[in-house]
C-alpha positions in Angstrom: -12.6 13.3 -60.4 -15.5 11.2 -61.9 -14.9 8.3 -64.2 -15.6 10.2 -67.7 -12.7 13.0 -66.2 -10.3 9.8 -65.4 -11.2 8.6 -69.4 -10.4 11.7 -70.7 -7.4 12.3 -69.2 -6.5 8.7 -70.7 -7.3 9.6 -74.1 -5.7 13.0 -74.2 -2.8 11.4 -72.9 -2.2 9.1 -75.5 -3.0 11.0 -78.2 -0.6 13.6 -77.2 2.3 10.9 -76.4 1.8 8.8 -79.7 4.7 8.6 -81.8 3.3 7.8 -85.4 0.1 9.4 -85.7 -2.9 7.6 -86.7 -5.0 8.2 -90.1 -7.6 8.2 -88.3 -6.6 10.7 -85.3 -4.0 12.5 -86.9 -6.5 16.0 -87.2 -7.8 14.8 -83.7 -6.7 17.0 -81.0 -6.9 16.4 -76.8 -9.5 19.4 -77.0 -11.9 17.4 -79.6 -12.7 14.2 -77.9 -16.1 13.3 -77.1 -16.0 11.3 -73.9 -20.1 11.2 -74.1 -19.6 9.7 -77.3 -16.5 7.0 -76.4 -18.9 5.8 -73.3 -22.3 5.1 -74.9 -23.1 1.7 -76.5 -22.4 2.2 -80.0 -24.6 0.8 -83.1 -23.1 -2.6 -83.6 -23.0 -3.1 -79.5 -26.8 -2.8 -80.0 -26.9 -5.2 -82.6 -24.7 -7.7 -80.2 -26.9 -7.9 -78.0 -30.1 -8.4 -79.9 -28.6 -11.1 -81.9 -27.3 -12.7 -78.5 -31.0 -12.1 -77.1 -32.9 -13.3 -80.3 -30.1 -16.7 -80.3 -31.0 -17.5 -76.3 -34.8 -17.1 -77.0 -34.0 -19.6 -79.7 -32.7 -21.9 -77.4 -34.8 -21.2 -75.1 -37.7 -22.2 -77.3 -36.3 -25.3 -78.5 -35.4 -26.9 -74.8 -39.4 -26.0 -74.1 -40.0 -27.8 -77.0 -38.2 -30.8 -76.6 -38.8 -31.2 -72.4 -42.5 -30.8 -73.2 -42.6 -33.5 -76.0 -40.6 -35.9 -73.8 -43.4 -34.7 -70.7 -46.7 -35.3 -72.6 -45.6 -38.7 -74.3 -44.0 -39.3 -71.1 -47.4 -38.8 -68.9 -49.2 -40.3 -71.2 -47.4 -43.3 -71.9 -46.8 -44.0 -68.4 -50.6 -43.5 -67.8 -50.9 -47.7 -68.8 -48.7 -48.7 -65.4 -49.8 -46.1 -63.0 -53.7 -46.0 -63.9 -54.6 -48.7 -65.5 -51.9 -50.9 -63.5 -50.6 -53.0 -66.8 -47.3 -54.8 -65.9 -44.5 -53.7 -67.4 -42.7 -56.8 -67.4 -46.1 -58.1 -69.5 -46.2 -55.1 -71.7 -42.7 -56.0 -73.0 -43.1 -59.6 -73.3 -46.5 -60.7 -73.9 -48.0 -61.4 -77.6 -51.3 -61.0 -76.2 -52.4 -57.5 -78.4 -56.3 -57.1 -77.6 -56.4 -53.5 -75.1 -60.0 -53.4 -75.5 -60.1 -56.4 -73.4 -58.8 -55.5 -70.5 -54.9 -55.0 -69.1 -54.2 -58.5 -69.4 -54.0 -58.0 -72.9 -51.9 -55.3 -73.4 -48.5 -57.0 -74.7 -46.5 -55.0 -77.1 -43.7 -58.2 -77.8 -44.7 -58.7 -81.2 -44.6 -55.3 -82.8 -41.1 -54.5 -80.7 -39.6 -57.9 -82.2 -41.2 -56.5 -85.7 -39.8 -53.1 -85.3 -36.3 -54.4 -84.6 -36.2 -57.3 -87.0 -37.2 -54.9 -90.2 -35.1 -52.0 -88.8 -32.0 -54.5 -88.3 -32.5 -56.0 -91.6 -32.5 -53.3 -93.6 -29.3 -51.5 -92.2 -27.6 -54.8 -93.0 -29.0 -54.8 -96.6 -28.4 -51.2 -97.3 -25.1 -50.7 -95.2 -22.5 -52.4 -98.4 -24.2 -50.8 -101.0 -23.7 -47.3 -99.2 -20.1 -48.4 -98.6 -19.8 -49.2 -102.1 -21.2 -46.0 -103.9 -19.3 -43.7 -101.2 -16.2 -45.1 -102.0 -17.2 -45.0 -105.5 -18.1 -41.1 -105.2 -14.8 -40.5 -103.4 -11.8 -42.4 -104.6 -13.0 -43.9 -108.4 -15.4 -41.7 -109.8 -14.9 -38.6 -112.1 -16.1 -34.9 -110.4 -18.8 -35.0 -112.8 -20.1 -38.7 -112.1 -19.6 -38.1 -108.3 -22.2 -35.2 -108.9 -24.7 -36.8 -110.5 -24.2 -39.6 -107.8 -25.1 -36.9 -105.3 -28.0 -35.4 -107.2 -29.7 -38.8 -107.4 -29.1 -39.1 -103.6 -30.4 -35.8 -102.6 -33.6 -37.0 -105.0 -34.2 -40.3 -102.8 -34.5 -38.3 -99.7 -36.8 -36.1 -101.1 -39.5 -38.5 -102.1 -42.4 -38.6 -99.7 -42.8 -41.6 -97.8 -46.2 -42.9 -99.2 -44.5 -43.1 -102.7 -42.5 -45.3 -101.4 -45.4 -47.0 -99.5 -47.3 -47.2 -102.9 -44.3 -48.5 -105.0 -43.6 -51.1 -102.5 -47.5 -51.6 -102.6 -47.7 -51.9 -106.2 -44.1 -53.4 -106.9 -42.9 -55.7 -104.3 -45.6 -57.2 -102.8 -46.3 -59.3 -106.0 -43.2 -60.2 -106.7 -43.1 -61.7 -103.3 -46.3 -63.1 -103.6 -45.1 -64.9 -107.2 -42.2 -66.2 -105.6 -42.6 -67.2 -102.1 -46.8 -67.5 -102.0 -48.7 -65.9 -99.3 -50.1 -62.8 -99.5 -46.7 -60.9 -99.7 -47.1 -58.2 -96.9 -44.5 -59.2 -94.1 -40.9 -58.3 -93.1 -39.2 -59.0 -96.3 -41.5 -56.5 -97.7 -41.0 -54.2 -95.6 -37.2 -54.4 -95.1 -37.1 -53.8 -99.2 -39.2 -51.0 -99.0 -36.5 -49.7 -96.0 -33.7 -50.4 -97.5 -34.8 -47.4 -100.6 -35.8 -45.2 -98.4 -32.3 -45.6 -96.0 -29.9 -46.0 -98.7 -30.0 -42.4 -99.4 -29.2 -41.4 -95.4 -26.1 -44.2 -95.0 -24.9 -43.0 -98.5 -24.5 -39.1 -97.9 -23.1 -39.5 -94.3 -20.6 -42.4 -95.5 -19.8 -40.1 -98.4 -19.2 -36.9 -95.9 -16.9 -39.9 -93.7 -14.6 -41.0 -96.4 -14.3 -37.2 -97.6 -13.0 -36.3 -94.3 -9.6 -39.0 -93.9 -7.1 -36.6 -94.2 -5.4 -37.0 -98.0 -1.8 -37.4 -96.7 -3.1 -41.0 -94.9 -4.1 -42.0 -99.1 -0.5 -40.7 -100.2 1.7 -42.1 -97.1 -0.1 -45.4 -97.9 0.9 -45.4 -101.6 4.6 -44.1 -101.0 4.8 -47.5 -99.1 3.7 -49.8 -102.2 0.4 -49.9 -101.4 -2.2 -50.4 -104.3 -4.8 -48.3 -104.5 -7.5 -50.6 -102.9 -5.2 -51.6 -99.8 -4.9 -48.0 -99.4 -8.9 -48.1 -99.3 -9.5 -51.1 -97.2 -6.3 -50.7 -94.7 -6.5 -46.6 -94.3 -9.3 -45.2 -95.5 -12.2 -47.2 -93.7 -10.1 -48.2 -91.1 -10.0 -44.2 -90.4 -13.6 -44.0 -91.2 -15.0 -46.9 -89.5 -16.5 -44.6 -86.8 -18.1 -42.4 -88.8 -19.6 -44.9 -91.2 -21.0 -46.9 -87.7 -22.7 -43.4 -86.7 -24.2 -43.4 -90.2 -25.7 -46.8 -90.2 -27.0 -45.9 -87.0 -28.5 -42.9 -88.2 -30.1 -45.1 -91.0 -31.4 -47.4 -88.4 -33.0 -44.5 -86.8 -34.7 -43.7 -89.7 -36.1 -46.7 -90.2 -37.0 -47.3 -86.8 -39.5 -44.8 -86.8 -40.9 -45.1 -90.6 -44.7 -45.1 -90.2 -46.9 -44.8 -93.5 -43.8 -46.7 -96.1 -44.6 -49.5 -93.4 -47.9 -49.9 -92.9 -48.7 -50.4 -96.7 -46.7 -53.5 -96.9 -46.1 -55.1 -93.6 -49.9 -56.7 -93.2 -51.2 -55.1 -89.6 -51.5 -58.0 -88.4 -50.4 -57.9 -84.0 -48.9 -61.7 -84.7 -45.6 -62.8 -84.2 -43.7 -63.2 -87.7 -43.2 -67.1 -88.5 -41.0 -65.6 -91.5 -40.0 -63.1 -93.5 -43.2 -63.2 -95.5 -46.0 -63.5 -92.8 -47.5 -60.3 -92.3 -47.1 -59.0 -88.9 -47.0 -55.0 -87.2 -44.3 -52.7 -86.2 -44.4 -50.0 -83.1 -45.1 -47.0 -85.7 -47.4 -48.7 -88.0 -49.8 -49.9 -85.2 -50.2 -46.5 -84.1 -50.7 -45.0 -87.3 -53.6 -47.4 -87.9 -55.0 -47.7 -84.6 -54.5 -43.7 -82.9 -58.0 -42.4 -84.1 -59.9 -45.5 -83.5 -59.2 -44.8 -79.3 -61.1 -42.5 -77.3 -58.4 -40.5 -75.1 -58.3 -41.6 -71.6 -59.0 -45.1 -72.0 -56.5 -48.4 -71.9 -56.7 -48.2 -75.7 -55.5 -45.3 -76.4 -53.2 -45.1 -73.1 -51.4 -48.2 -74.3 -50.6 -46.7 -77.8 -49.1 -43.7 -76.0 -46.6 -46.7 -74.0 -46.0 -47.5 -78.0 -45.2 -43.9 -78.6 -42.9 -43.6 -75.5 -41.4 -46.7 -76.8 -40.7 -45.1 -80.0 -39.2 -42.5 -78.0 -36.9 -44.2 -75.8 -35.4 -45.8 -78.8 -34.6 -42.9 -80.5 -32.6 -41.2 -77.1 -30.9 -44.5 -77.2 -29.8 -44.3 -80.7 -29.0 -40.7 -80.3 -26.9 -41.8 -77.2 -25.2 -44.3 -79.8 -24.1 -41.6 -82.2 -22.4 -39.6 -79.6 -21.1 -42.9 -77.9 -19.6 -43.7 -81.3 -18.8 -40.3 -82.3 -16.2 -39.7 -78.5 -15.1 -43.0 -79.4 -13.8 -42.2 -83.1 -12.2 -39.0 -81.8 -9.6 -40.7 -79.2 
C-alpha cells in the first residue's frame, strides 16, 4: 500500500467516524475524495512560497548592498596606509591638511575635532527643546494642537538640505557677523544651522518615547499625590530616559554626516577652530568640496576616501550606541 492508499484510508475513516458532521463535508462521502487533489500544493501554498522567495531575495539584496558599500570605502580608504604608507597615528592627529604634498601632510585632526564639536553642540542645543515640545505634544496639549505640532515636524524633515544651507547662508551668518565680527562662517554657524535641521529627528522619536510609558505608571503616580509634573519628571522620563538617549543619538547621527547645510556656513577652511566663530571644515564638508578636484588613484583622492571611511566608522559606532542603549532600556 503506497502513501496516497494509507491517506485515503485516513480520510475515509474519519469521515465515516465523525460524530457532528461538517458544513462543509456533510454531502461528502468516503467514495468522493480526491486524494490527487488533497496532495498537490494548493493556490495559496504557491503564493507562500513566492512571497518567502521574493522576501529572501530582498534580503539577499540588501546584505550585498551593504557588505559592498562597507568593501569599496573600506579598500579605498585603507588604500592611504597600505599604498601610500600614511601613518595612522598621523592621520588622526596631525593638523597638517595639504595631500598634494606628499604623505607627511595628510592629517585629518582638525576636521574630526570640527565634525565632533558641531555634531556635539547641536544635540546639546536641540536635545531640551525636543524634550519640551514632546512632553508638550503628549501630556499638555489638546489632540488638535498636538497635530498641528506633528505636521510642522514632518514639514522640517522634509526640507532639502541646501534650503537650509541657503537660509543659514543668508540669515545667520550676518547676524553673527554683526555681533561677534569676523566673517561669521564657523562652528556657531554651523551648530545653528544643525540644530533646525535635528530638531525635527529628536522631536518625533522623543514624542514616539513618551507615547509609549505605559498610562497606568501616569495614574499610579497621581493616586499617590503626585502633581502632574512630578508624575512627568519622576515617571514619565525616568521610564523614557532610554529611549529619548537613542533619539539624541539618532540626531547626532544626523548631524554627523550633514554635508551641503555645512559646507555653506562653516568657512572650508582645514584650520583648527580658535572659537566658535572662526571658520574651520568638517569630515563631510571637505569631501563634498574637494572629491572632484582628485584624480582617482592618487594620495588626494585616497586620503578623502580615509575621510569617507571615517564617516563610516562613526556611523557603525553610533548605530552600535542605539542598540547598546536600546538592550539596556529593555532590562
Amino acid at each position: 500500500m503506497d502513501n496516497k492508499d494509507k491517506l485515503k484510508e485516513v480520510v475515509n475513516q474519519a469521515i465515516a467516524d465523525q460524530q457532528v458532521p461538517h458544513v462543509k463535508l456533510k454531502k461528502i462521502g468516503p467514495s468522493s475524495v480526491n486524494i490527487d487533489k488533497l496532495t498537490k500544493p494548493s493556490k495559496e501554498t504557491h503564493q507562500e512560497y513566492w512571497g518567502k522567495g521574493l522576501t529572501y531575495l530582498a534580503i539577499g539584496l540588501i546584505i550585498i548592498l551593504v557588505v559592498s558599500i562597507i568593501g569599496f570605502v573600506g579598500y579605498h580608504g585603507l588604500a592611504t596606509f597600505t599604498n601610500d604608507h600614511v601613518n595612522i597615528f598621523h592621520f588622526l592627529t596631525s593638523t597638517d591638511w595639504d595631500p598634494g604634498e606628499g604623505k607627511n601632510h595628510v592629517g585629518a585632526a582638525v576636521m574630526i575635532v570640527t565634525s565632533f564639536a558641531v555634531t556635539l553642540l547641536a544635540a546639546l542645543v536641540a536635545t531640551p527643546f525636543a524634550i519640551a515640545i514632546a512632553l508638550y505634544m503628549t501630556e499638555y496639549s489638546s489632540k488638535k494642537g498636538a497635530n498641528f505640532l506633528q505636521s510642522v515636524t514632518e514639514l522640517l524633515v522634509g526640507i532639502p538640505s541646501v534650503v537650509y544651507g541657503f537660509l543659514g547662508l543668508t540669515l545667520i551668518i550676518p547676524a553673527i557677523r554683526t555681533l561677534f565680527g569676523g566673517t561669521g562662517f564657523g562652528i556657531l554657524a554651523a551648530t545653528l544651522v544643525l540644530f533646525v535641521m535635528v530638531l525635527p529627528t529628536i522631536t518625533s522619536l522623543t514624542v514616539d518615547s513618551l507615547k509609549a510609558v505605559p498610562n497606568h505608571f501616569r495614574k499610579a503616580s497621581m493616586a499617590l499625590g503626585a502633581t502632574h509634573w512630578q508624575t512627568i519628571y519622576h515617571v514619565v522620563l525616568r521610564v523614557a530616559t532610554p529611549r529619548i538617549l537613542t533619539a539624541v543619538i539618532f540626531g547626532m547621527a544626523r548631524a554627523f554626516g550633514e554635508a551641503l547645510a555645512v559646507q555653506m556656513v562653516i568657512g572650508n577652511a582645514v584650520l583648527m577652530p580658535y572659537n566658535l566663530v572662526s571658520p574651520s571644515a568638517t569630515l563631510t564638508s571637505q569631501l563634498t568640496s574637494q572629491m572632484g578636484n582628485t584624480v582617482m588613484g592618487t594620495l588626494p583622492n585616497n586620503a578623502l576616501w580615509s575621510l569617507a571611511l571615517l564617516l563610516l566608522i562613526m556611523s557603525l559606532v553610533f548605530n552600535f550606541l542605539v542598540k547598546l542603549i536600546g538592550k539596556k532600556g529593555q532590562k
